[in-house]
C-alpha positions as CSV (number, residue, x, y, z in Angstrom):
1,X,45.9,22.5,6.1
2,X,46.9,24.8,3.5
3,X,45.2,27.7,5.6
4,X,47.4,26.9,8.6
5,X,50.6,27.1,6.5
6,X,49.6,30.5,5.0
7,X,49.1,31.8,8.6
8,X,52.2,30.1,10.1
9,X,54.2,31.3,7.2
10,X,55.0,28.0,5.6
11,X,53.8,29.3,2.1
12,X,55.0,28.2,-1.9
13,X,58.9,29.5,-2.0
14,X,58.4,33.4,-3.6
15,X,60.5,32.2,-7.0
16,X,58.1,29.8,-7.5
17,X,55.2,32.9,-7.8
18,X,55.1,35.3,-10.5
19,X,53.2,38.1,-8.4
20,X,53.0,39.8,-5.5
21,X,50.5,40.1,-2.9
22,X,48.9,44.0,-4.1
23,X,48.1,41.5,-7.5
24,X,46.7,38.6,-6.2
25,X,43.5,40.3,-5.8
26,X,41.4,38.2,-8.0
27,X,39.5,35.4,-7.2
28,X,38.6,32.0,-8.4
29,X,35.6,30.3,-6.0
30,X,34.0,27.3,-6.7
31,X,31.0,25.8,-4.8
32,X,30.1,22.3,-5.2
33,X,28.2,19.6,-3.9
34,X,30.7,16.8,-2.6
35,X,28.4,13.5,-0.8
36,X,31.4,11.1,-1.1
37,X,32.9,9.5,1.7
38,X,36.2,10.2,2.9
39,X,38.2,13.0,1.5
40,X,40.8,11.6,-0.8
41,X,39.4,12.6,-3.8
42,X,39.2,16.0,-3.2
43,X,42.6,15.9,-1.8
44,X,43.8,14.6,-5.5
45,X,42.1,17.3,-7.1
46,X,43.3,19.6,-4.7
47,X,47.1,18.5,-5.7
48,X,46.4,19.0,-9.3
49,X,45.4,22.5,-9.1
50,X,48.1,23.3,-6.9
51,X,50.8,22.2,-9.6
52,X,48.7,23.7,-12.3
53,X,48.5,26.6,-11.2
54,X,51.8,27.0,-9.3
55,X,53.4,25.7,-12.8
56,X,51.4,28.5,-14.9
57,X,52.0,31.1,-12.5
58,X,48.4,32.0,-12.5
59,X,48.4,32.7,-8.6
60,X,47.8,30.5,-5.8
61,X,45.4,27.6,-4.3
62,X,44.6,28.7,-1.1
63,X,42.4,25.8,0.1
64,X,39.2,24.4,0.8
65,X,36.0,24.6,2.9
66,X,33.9,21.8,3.6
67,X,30.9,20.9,5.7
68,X,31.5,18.2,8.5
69,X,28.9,16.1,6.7
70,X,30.8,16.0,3.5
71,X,27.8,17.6,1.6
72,X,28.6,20.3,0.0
73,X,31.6,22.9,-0.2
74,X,34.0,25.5,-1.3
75,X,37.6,25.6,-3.2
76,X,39.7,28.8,-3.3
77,X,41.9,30.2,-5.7
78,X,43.3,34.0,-6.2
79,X,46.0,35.5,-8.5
80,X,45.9,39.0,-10.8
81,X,43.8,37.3,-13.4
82,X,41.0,35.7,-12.6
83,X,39.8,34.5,-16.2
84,X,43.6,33.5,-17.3
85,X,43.3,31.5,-13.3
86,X,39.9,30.2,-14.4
87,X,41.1,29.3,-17.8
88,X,44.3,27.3,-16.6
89,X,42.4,25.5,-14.0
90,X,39.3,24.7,-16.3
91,X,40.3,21.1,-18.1
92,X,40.9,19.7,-14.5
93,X,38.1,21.0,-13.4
94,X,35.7,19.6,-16.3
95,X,37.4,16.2,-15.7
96,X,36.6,15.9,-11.9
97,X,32.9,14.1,-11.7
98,X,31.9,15.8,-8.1
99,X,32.6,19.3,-9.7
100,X,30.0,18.5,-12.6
101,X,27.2,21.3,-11.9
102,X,29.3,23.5,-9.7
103,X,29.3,27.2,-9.6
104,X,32.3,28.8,-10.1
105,X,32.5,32.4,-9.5
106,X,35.3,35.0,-10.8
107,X,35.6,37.6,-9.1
108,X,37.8,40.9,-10.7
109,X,39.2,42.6,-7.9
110,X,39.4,42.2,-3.9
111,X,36.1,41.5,-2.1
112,X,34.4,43.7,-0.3
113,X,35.0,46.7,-2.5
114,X,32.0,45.9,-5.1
115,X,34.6,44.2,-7.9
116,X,32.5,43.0,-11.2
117,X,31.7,38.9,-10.6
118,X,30.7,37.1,-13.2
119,X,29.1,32.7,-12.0
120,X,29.8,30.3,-14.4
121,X,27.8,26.8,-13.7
122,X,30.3,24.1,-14.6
């Protein structure tokens, strides 16, 4: 959902972000295994790191992947600082039980280019 208001220009009011889209080049990617049914629970977390971050002015949530069977997937995150995003985010993360064995990968820089990544297993 988030995805479609990005692309349709529906995004976070700009005073509410503290950088610009040339900074936002960082990433924060976790992949985790999911195997709950229904998706409300991953729609509360995905509420809490949007106010997390949005109230730190880290960067952005941008969204989630996730397969059709519910197995397994992927949340996405970007901003200019990928440990300070990491950081901000971590306590929430640590307190959400599907998330518990996850791989969360920071990337320093956009992709494609060969930017330094460093996988953290939560």
């Amino acid at each position: 959902m988030r995805f479609l208001k990005r692309i349709f220009g529906k995004l976070i009011p700009k005073e509410n972000i503290s950088f610009t889209d040339t900074e936002s080049e960082h990433a924060v990617i976790i992949y985790f295994q999911y195997g709950i049914e229904g998706l409300e629970s991953l729609y509360e977390l995905e509420d809490k790191l949007e106010y997390i971050i949005t109230q730190n002015k880290v960067g952005e949530y941008d969204g989630h992947e996730i397969a059709t069977d519910l197995r397994d997937g992927f949340l996405y995150m970007y901003g200019p600082n990928a440990e300070q995003l990491f950081k901000t985010v971590e306590p929430t993360l640590m307190e959400t039980n599907f998330l518990k064995g996850a791989t969360i990968t920071l990337r320093f820089g956009p992709s494609g280019v060969g930017a330094k990544e460093i996988e953290i297993t939560l």
